[in-house]
C-alpha positions in Angstrom: 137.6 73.3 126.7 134.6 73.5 128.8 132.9 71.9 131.7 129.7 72.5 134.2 129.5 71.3 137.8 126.4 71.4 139.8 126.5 72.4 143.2 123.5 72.8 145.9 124.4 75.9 148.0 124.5 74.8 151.5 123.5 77.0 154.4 127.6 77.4 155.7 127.5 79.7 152.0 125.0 82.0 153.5 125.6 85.7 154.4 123.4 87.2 157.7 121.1 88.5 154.8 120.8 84.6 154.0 122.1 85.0 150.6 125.3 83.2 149.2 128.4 85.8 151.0 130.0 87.1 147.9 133.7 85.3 148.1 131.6 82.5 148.1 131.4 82.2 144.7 135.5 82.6 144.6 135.0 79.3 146.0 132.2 77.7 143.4 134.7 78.8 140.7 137.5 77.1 142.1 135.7 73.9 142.2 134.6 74.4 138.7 138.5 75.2 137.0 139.4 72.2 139.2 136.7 70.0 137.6 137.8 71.2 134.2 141.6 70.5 134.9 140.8 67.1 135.7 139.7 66.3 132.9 142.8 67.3 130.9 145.0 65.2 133.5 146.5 68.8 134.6 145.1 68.5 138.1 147.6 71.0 141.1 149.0 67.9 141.7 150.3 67.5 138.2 151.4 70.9 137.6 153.3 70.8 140.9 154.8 67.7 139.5 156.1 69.5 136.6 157.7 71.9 139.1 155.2 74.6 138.5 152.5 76.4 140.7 149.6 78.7 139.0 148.7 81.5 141.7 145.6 83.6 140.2 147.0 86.7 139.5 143.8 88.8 138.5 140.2 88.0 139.3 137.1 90.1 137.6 133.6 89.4 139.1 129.9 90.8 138.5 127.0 89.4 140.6 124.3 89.2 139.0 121.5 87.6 141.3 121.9 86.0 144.6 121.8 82.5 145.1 120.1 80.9 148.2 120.1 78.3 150.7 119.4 74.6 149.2 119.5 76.3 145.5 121.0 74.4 142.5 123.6 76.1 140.6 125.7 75.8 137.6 129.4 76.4 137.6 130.3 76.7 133.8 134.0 77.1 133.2 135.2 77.8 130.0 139.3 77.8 129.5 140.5 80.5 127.0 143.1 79.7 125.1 146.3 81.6 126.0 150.2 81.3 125.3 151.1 83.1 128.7 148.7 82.5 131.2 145.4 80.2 132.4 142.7 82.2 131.7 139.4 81.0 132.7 135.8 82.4 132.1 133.0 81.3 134.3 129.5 81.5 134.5 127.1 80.5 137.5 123.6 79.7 136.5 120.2 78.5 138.7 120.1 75.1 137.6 116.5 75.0 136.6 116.1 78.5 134.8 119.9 78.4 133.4 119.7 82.5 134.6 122.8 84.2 135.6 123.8 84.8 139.2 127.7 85.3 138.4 129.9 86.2 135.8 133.7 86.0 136.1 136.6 85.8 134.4 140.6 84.9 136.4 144.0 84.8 135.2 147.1 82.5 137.0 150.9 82.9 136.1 153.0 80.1 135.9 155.7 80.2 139.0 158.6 78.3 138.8 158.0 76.0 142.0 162.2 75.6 143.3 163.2 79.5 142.0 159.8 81.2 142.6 159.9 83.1 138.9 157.4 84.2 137.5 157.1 82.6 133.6 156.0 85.0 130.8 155.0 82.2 128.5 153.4 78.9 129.6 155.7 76.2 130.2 155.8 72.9 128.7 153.5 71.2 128.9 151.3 73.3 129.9 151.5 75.1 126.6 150.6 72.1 124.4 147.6 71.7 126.3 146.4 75.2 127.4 148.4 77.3 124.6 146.8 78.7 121.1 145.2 81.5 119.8 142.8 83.6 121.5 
């Protein structure tokens, strides 16, 4: 499962060295596994539904190149198949040169919504759809 987002970085993104700010792209990524999520009908509201909540519980980033004010980027969000946890890869591109600002890669547990455990293995049906082999 894969999907790409466009996004024109507004000036509110910008750092005082008028660059995206770095937890910025946190943000961007978040729009991006949200987009993807969606289109499997497994949107927060869903999960939640299913008495389940999927806090990130590791994040790895790399900036690569800074984006700018008015630029147009590419989330790509790639899911990785996984019997215990969402694990999504991501890649932020410039639109027009398909270059690499951002690489990153997070990881959410499923928590059991009414007794706050944390579940080792993906719930049904989470595991249907996001389960497999790596």
């Amino acid at each position: 499962m894969e999907k790409e987002i466009e996004i024109i970085v507004p000036f509110y993104d910008l750092d005082p060295m008028h660059v995206v700010w770095h937890g910025n792209y946190v943000k961007y990524m978040e729009r991006g596994r949200c987009a993807l999520l969606a289109d499997c009908s497994m949107t927060y509201e869903n999960m939640e539904k299913h008495g389940y909540a999927f806090p990130v519980v590791t994040m790895r980033v790399k900036y690569v190149k800074p984006a700018m004010f008015g630029q147009k980027i590419i989330v790509r969000t790639v899911h990785v198949p996984d019997e215990n946890f969402l694990i999504f890869k991501y890649e932020i591109l410039d639109a027009a040169t398909r270059s690499k600002l951002c690489v990153a890669e997070t990881k959410q547990m499923a928590i059991d919504i009414k007794t706050h455990e944390s579940c080792f293995q993906l719930p049904e049906p989470f595991l249907t759809t996001f389960g497999g082999t790596k």
